[in-house]
GUVEXLO-544063 format. One line per field, with one value per residue: z, x, y of N, C-alpha, C, O in turn; residue number from 0; residue in one letter. Coordinates in Angstrom, 3 decimals. Example, Ala and Ser with C-alpha at 12.3 -4.5 7.8 and 13.67 -1.06 7.14 Angstrom:
BEGIN
nw [7.800, 7.080]
nu [13.190, 12.850]
nv [-5.690, -2.250]
caw [7.800, 7.140]
cau [12.300, 13.670]
cav [-4.500, -1.060]
cw [7.800, 7.870]
cu [13.200, 12.900]
cv [-3.300, 0.030]
ow [8.465, 8.039]
ou [14.236, 13.409]
ov [-3.319, 1.138]
nr [0, 1]
rest [a, s]
***
This chain:
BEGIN
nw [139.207, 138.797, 138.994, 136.598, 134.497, 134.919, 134.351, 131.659, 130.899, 130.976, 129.498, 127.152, 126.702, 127.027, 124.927, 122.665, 123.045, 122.788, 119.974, 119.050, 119.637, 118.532, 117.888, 118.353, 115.611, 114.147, 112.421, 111.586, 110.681, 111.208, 109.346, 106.972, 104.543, 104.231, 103.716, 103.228, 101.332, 99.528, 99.329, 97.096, 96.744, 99.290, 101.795, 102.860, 105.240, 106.423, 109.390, 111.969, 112.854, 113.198, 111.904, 109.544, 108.757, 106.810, 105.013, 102.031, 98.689, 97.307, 99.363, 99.792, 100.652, 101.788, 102.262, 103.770, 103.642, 104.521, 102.567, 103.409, 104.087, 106.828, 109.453, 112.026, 114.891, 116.652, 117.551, 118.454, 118.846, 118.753, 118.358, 117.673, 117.462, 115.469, 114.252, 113.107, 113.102, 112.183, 111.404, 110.870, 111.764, 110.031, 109.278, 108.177, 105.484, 101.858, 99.025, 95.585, 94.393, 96.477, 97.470, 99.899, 101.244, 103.941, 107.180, 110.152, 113.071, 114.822, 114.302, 116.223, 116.348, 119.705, 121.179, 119.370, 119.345, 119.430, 118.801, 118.274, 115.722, 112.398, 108.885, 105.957, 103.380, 102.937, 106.060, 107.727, 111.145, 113.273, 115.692, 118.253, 120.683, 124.330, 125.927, 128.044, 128.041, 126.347, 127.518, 127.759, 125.210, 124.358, 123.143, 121.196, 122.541, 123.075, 122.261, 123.176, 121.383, 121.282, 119.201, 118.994, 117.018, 116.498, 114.496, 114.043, 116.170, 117.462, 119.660, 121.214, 122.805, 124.551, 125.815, 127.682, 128.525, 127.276, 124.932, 123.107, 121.963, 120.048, 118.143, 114.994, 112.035, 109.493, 109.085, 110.275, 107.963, 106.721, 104.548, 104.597, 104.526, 107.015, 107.466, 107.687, 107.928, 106.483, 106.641, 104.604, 103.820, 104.132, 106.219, 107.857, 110.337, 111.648, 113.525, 114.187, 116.014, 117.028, 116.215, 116.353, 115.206, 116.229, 115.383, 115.350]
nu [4.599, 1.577, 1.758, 4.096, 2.183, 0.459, 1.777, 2.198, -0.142, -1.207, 0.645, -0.239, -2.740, -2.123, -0.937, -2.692, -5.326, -3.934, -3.647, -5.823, -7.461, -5.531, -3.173, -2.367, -2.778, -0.946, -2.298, -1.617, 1.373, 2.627, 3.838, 3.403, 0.976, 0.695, -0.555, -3.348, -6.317, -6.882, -10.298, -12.354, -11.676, -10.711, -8.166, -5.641, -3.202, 0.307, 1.229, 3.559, 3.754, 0.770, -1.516, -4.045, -7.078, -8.806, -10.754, -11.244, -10.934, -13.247, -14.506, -16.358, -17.409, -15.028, -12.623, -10.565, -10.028, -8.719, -6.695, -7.213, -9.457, -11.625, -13.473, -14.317, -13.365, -11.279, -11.195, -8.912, -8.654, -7.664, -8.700, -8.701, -10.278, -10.893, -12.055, -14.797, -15.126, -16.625, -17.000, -16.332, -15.765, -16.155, -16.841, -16.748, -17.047, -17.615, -16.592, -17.874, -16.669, -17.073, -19.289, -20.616, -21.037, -21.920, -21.106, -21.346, -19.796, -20.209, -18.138, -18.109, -19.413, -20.179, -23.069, -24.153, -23.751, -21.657, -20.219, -22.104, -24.122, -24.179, -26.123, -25.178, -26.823, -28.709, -30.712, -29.734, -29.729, -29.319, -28.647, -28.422, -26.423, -27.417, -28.981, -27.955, -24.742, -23.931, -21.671, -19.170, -17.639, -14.775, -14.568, -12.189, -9.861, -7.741, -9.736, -10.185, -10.913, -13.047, -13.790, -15.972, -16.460, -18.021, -19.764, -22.758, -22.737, -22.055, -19.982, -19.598, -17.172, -16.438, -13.738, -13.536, -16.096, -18.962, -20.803, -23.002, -24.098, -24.955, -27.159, -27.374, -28.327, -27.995, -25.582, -24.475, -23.510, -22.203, -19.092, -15.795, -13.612, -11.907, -12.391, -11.935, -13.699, -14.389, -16.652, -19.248, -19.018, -17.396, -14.673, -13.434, -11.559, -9.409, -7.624, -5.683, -4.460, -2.099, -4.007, -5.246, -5.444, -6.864, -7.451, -10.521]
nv [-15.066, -14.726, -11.691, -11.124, -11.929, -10.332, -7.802, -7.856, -8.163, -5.976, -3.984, -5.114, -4.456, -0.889, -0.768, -1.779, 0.572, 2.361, 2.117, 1.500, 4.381, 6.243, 9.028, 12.098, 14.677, 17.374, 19.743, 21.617, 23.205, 25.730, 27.048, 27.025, 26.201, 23.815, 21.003, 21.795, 23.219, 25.928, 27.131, 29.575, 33.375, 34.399, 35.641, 33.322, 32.741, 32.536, 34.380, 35.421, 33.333, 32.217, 30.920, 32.602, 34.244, 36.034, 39.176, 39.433, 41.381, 40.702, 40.067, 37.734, 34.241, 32.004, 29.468, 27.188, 23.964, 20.787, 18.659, 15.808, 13.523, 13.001, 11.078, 9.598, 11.843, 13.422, 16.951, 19.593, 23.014, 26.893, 30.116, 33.134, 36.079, 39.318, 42.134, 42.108, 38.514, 36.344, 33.001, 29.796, 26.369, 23.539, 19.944, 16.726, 17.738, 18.821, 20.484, 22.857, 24.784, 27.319, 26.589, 24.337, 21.649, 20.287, 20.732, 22.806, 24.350, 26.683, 29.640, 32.824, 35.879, 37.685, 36.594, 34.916, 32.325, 30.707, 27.533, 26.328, 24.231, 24.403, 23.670, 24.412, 25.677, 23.571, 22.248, 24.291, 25.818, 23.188, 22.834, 24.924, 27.349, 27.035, 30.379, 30.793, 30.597, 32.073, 33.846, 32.684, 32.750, 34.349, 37.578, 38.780, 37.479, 34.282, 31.752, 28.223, 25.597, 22.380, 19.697, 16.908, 13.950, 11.554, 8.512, 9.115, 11.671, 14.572, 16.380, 19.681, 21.800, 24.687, 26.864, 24.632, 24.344, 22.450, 22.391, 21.917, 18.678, 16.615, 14.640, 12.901, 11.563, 12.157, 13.799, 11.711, 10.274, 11.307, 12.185, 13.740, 16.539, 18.195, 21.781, 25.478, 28.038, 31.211, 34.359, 35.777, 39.194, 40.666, 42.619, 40.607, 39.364, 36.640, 34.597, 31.552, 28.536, 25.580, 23.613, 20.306, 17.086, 13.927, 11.079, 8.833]
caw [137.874, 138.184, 138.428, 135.011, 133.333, 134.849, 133.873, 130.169, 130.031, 131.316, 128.939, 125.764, 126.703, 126.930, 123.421, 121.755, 123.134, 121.650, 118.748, 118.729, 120.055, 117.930, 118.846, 117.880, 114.368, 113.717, 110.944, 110.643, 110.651, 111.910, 108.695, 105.716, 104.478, 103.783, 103.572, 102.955, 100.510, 99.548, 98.172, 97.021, 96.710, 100.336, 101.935, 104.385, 105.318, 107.943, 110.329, 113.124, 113.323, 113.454, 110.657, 109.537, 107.707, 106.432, 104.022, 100.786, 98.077, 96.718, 100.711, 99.562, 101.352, 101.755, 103.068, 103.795, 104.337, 105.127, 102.058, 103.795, 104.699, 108.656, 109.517, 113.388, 115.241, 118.130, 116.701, 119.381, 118.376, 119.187, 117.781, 118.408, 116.245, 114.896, 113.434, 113.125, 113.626, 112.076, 110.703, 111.400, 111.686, 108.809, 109.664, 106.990, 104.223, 100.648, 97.991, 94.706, 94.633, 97.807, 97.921, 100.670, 101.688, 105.535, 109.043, 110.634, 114.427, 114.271, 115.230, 115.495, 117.531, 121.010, 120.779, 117.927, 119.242, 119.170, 119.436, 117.841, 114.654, 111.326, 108.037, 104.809, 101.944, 104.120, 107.097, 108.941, 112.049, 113.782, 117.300, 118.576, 121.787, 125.548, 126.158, 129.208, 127.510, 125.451, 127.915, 127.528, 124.454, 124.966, 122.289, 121.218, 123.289, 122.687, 122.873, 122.698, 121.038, 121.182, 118.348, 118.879, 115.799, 116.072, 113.422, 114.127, 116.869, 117.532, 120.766, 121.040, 124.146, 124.124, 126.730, 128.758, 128.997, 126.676, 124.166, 122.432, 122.158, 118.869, 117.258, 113.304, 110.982, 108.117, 109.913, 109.974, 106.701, 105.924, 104.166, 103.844, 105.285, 108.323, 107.441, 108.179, 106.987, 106.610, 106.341, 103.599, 103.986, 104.499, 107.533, 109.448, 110.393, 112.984, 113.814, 114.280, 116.183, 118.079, 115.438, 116.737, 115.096, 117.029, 114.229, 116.458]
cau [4.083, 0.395, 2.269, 4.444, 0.834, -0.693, 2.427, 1.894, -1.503, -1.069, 1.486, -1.014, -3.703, -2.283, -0.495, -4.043, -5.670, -3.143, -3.464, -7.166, -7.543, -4.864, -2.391, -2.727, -1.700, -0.759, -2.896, -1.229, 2.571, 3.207, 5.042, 2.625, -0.778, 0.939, -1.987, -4.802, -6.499, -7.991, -11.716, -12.364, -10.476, -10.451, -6.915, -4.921, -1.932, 0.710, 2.165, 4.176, 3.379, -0.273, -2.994, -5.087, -8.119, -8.521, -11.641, -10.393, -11.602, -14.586, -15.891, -17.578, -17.385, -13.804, -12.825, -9.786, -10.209, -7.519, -6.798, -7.104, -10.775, -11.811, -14.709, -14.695, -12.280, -11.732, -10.111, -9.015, -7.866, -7.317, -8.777, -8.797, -11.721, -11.021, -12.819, -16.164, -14.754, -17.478, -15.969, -15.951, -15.163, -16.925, -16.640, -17.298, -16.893, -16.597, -16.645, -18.102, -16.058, -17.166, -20.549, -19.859, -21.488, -21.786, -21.542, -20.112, -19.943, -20.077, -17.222, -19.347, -19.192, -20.897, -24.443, -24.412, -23.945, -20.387, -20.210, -23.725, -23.596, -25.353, -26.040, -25.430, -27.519, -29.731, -31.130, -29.942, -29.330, -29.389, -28.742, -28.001, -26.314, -28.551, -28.484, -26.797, -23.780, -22.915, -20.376, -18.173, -16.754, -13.669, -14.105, -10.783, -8.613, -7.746, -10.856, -10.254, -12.414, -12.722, -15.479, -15.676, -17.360, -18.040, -20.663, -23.629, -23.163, -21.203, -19.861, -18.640, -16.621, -15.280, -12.837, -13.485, -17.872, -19.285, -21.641, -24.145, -24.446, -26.558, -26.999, -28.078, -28.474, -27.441, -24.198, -23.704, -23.410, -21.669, -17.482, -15.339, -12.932, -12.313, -12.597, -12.218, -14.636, -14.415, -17.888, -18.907, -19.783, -16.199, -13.983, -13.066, -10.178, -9.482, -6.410, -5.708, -3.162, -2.632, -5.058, -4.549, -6.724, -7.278, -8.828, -10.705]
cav [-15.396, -13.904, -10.537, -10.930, -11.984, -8.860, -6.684, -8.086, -7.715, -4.130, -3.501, -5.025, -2.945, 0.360, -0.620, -1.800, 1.027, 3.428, 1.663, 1.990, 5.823, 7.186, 9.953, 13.997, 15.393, 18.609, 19.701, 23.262, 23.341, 27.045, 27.850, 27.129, 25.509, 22.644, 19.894, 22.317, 23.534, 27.305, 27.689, 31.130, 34.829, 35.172, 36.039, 32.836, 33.069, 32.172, 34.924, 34.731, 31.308, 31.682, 30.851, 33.720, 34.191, 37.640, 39.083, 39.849, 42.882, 40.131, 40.112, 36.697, 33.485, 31.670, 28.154, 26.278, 22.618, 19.876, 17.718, 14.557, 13.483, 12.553, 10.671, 9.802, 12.617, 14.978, 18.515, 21.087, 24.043, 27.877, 31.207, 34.720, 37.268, 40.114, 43.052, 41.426, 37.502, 35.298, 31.817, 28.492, 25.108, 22.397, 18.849, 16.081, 18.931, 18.879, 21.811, 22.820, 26.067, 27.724, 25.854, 23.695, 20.386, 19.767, 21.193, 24.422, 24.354, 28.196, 30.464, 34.076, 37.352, 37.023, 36.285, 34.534, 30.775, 29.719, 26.390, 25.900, 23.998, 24.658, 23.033, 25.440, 24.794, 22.545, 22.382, 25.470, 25.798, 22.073, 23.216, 26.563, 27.149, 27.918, 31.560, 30.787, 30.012, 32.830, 34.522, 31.497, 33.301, 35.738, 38.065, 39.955, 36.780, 33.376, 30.811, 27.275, 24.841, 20.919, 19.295, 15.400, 13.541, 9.697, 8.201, 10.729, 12.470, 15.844, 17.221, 20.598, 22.376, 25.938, 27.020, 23.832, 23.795, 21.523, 23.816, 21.290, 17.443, 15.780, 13.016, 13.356, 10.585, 12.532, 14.007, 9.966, 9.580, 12.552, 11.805, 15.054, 17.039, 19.734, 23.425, 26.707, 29.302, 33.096, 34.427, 36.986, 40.717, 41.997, 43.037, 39.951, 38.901, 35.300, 34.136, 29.962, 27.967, 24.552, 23.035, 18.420, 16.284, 12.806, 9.758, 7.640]
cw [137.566, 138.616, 137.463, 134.282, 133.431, 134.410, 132.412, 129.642, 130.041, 129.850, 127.437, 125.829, 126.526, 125.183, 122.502, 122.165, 122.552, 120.588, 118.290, 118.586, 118.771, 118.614, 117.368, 116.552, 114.174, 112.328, 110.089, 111.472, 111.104, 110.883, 107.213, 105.793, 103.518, 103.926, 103.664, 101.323, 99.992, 98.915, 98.085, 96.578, 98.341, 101.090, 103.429, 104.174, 106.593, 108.474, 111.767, 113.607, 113.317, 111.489, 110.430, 108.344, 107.693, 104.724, 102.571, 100.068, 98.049, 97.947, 100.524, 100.788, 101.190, 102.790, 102.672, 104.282, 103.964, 103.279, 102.052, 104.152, 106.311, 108.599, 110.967, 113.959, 116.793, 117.511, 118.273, 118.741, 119.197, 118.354, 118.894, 117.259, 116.552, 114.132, 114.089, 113.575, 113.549, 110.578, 111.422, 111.174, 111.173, 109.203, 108.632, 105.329, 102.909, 99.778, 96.380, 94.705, 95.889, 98.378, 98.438, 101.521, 102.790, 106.838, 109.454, 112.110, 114.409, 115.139, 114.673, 116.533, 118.617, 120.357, 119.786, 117.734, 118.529, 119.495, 119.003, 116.204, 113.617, 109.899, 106.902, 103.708, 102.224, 104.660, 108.509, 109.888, 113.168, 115.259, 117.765, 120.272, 123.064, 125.629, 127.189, 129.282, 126.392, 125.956, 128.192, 126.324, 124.791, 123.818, 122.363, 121.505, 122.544, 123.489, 122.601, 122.498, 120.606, 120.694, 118.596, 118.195, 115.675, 115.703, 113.596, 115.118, 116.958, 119.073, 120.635, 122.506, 123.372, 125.425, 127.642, 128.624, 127.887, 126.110, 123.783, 122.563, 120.776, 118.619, 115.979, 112.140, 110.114, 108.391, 109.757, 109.191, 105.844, 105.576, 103.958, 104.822, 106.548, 107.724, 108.189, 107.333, 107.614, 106.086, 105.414, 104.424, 104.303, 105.939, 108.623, 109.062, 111.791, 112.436, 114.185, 115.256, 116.861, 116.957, 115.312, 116.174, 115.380, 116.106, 115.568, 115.949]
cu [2.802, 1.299, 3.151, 3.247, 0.229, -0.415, 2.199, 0.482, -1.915, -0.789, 0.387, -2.232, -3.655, -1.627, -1.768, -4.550, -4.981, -3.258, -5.049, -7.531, -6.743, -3.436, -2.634, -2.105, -1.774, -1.070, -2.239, 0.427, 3.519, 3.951, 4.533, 1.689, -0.534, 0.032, -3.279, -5.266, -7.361, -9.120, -12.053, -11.053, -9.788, -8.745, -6.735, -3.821, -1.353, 1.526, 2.276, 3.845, 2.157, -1.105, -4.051, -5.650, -8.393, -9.706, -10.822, -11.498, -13.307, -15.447, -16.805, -16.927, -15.724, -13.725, -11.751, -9.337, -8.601, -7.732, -6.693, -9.213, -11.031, -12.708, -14.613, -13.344, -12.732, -10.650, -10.272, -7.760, -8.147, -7.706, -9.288, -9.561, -11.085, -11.479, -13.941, -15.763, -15.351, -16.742, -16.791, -15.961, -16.207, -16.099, -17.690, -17.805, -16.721, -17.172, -17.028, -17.428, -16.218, -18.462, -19.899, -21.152, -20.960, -21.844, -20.779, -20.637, -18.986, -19.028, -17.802, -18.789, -20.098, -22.065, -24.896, -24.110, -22.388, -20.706, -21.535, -23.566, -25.043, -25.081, -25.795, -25.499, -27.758, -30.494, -31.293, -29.240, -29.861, -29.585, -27.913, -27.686, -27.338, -27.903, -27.648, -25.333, -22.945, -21.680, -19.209, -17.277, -15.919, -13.371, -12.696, -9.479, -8.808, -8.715, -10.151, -11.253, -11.992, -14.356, -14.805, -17.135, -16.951, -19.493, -21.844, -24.039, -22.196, -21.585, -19.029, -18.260, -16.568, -15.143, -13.192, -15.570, -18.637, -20.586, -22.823, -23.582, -25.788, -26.163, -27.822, -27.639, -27.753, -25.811, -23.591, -23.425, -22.828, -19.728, -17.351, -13.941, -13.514, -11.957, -12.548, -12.867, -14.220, -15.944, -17.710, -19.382, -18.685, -15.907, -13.893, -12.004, -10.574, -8.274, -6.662, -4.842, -3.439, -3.888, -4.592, -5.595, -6.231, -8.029, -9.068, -11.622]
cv [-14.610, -12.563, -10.079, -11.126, -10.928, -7.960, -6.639, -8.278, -6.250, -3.319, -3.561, -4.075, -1.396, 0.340, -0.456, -0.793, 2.499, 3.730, 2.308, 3.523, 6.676, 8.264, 11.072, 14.003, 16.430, 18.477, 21.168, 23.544, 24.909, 27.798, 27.600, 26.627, 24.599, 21.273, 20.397, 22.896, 24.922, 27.455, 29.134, 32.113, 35.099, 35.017, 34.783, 32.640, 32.494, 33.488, 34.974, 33.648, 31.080, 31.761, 31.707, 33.374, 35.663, 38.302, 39.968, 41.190, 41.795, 40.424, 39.028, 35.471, 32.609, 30.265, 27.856, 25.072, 21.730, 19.024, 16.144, 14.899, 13.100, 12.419, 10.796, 10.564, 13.086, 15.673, 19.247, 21.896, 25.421, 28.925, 32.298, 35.526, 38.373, 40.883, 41.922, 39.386, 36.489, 34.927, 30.696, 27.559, 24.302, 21.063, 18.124, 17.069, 18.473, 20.205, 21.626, 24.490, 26.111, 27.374, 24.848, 22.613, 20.014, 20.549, 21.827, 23.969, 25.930, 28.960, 31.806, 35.001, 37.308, 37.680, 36.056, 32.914, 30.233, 28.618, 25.609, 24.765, 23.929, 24.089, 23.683, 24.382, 23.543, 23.295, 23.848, 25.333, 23.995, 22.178, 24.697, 26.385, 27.615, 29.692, 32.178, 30.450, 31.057, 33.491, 33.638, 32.163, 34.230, 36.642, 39.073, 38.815, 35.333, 32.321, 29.166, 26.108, 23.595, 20.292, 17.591, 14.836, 12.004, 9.435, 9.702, 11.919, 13.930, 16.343, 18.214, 21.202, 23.770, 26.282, 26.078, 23.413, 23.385, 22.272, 23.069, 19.934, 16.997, 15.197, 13.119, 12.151, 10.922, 13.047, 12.625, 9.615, 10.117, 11.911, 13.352, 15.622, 18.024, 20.770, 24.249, 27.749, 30.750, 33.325, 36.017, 38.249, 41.547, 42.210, 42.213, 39.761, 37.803, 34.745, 32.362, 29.905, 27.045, 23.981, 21.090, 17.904, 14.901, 12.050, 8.591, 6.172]
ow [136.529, 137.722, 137.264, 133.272, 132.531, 133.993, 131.871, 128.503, 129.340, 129.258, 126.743, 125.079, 126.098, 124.382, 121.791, 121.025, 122.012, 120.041, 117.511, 117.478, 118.159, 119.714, 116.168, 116.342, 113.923, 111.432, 108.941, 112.611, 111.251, 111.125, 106.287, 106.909, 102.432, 104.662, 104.065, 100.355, 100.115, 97.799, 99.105, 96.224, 98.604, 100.705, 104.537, 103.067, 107.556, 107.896, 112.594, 114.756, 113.408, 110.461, 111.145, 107.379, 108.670, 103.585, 102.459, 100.614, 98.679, 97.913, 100.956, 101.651, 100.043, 103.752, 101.481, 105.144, 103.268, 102.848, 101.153, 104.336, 106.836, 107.913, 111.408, 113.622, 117.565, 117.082, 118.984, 118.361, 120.243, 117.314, 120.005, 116.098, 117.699, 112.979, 115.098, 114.598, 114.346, 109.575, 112.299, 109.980, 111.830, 109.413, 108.290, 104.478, 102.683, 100.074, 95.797, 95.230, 96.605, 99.511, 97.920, 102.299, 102.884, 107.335, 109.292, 112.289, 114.156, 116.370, 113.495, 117.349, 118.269, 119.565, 119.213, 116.678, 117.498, 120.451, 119.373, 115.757, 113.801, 109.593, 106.398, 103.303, 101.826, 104.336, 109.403, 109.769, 113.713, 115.896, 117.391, 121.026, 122.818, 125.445, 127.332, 130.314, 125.835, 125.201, 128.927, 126.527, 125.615, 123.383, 123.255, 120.992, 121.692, 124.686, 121.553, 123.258, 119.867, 121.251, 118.448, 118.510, 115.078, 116.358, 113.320, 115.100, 115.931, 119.595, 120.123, 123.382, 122.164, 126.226, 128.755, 128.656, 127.410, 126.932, 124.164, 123.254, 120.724, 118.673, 116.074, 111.556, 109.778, 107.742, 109.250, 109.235, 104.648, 106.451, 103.451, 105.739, 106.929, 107.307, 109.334, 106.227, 108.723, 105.226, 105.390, 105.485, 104.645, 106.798, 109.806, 107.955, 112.616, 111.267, 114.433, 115.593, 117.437, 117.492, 114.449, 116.588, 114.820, 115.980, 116.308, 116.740]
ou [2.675, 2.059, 3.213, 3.192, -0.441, -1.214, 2.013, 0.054, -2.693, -1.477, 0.155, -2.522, -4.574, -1.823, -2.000, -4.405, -5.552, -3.146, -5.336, -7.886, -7.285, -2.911, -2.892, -1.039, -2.934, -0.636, -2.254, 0.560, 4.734, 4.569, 5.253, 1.216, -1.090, 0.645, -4.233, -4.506, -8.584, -9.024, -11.996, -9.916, -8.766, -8.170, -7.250, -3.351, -2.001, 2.602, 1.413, 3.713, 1.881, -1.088, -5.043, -5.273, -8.140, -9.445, -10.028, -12.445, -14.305, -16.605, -17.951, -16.111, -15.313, -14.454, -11.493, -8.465, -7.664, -8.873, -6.286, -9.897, -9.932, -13.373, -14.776, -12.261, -13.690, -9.576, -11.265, -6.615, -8.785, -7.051, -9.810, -9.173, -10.686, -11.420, -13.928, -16.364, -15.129, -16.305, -17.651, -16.241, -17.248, -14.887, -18.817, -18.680, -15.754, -18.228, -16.689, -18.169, -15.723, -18.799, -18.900, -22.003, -19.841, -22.922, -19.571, -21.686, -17.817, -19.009, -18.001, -17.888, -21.091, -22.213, -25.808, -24.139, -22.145, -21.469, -21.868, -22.421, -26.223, -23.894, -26.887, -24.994, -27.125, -30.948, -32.055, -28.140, -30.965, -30.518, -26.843, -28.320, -28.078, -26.750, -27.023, -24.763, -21.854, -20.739, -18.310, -16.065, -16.328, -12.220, -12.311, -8.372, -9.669, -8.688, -9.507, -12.161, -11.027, -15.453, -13.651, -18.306, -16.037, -20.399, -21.677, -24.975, -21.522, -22.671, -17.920, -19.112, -16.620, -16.067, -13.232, -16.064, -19.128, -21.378, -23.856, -22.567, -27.014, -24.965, -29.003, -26.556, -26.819, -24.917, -22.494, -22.945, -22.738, -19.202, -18.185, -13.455, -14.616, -10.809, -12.978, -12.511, -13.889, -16.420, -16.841, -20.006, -18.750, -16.767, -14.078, -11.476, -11.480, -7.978, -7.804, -4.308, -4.526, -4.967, -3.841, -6.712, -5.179, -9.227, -8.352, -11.791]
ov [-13.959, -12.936, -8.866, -10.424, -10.420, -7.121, -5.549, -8.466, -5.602, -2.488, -2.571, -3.144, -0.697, 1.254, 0.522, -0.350, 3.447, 4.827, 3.218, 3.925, 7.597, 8.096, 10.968, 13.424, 16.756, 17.753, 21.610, 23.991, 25.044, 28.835, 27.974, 26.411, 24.430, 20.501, 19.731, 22.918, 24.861, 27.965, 29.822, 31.801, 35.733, 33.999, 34.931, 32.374, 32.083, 33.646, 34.681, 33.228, 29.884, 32.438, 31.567, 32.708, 36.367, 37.914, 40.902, 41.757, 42.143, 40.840, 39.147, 35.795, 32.786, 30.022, 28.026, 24.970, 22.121, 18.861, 15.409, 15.906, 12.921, 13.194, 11.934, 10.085, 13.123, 15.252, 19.402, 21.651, 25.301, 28.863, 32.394, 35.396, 38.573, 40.454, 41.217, 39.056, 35.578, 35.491, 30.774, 27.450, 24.302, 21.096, 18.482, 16.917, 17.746, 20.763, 20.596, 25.321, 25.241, 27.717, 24.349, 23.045, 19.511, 20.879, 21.653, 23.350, 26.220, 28.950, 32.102, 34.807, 36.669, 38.610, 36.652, 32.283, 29.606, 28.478, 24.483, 24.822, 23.630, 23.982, 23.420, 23.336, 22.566, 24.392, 24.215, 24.793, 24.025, 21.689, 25.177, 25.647, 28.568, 30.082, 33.228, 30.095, 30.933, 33.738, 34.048, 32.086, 35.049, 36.676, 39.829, 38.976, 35.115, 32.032, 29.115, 25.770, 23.401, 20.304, 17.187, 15.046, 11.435, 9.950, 10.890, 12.719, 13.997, 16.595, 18.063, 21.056, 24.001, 26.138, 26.604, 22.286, 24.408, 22.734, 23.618, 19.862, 17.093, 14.916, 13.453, 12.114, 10.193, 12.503, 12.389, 8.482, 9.841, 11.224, 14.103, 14.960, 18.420, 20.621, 24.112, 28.155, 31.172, 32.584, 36.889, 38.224, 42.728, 42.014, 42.498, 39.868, 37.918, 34.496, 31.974, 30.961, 27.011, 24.234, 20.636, 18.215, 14.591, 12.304, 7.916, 5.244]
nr [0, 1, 2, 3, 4, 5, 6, 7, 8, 9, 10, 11, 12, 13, 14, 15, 16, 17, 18, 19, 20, 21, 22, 23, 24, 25, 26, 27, 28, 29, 30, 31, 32, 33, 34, 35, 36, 37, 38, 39, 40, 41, 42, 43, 44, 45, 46, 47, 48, 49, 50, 51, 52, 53, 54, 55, 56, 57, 58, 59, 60, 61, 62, 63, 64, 65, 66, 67, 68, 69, 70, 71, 72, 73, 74, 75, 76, 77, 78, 79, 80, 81, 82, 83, 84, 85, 86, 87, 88, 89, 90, 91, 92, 93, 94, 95, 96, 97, 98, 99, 100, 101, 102, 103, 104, 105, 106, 107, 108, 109, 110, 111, 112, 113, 114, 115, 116, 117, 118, 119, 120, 121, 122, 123, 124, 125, 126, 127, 128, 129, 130, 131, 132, 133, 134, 135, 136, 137, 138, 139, 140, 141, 142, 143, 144, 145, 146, 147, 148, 149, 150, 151, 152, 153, 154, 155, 156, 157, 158, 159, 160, 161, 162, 163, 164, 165, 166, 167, 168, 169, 170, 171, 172, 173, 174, 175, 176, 177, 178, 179, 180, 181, 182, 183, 184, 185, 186, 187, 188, 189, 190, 191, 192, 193, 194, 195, 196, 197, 198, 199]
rest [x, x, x, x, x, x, x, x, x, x, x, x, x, x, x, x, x, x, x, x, x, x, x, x, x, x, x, x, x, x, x, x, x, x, x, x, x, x, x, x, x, x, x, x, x, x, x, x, x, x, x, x, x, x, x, x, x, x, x, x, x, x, x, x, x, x, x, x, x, x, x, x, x, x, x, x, x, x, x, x, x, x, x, x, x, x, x, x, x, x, x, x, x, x, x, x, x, x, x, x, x, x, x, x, x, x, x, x, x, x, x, x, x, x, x, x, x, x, x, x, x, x, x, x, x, x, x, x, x, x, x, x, x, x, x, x, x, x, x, x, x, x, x, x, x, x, x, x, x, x, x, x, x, x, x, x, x, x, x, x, x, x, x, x, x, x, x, x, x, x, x, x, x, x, x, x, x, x, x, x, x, x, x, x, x, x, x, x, x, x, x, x, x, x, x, x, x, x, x, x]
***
């Protein structure tokens, strides 16, 4: 008897905790930009299955966020830089065209603080990565990157080593979507794929 009560309390726990945690969603379908949305001229697209961002003639700033919002998450995803290769990932986002309200956890060209995250049209730069940490990026190959966002704090990984750690009031209070940025000045190109977001 106490081992059917323990099997059924086993059993409710890993259910409620399922329940609680969540399970993964594919936010990018391999075959369009079906639940996103484009700000700007700049050029995305899907080939061979992957998600590209690509600078267009304007060369100005470009963003394609999720049309769903996410407050507490974990996103891991997959990119590869090209040409020049500065982008990245906005959490609690929203848009006035391509003016963009909230937080990049920066995808950049080495020595330039992947994994760092910054405020545009704010604050700046919030936290920048140690300098002991920049050869963690693989320019040219595929990096992967895991941002986890519950009320105000932000943790970021890339390829596995855990990049920054804050906690920001205002980040707490932030509603919006996830993004991808193309940065202006012409000639990048960054590839996507594997993009799970986790509501926790």
């Amino acid at each position: 008897m106490k081992k059917l009560t323990f099997l059924i309390a086993l059993a409710l726990f890993i259910v409620f905790n399922s329940f609680q945690s969540g399970t993964g969603k594919k936010l990018f379908n391999g075959k369009n930009l079906d639940g996103w949305k484009i700000h700007g001229t700049e050029k995305w697209y899907v080939e061979d299955g992957l998600l590209v961002c690509e600078s267009g003639p304007d060369k100005a700033y470009g963003y394609l966020s999720t049309e769903k919002f996410y407050n507490n998450f974990e996103l891991t995803l997959e990119f590869k830089q090209q040409a020049n290769g500065n982008s990245g990932v906005f959490i609690r986002s929203t848009f006035e065209g391509t003016k963009v309200s909230g937080w990049q956890v920066e995808v950049a060209p080495p020595n330039h603080d992947t994994g760092g995250i910054y405020e545009s049209y704010g604050r700046g730069w919030l936290v920048q990565i140690p300098d002991e940490k920049e050869h963690i990026l693989k320019m040219g190959e595929w990096n992967k990157m895991k941002i986890r966002v519950v009320g105000g704090r932000v943790i970021t990984w890339l390829n596995g080593t855990q990049m920054v750690d804050i906690e920001d009031e205002k980040i707490g209070e932030g509603k919006g979507a996830i993004a991808l940025q193309i940065h202006d000045g012409g000639g990048i190109k960054v590839m996507w794929r594997n993009l799970v977001v986790t509501e926790l």
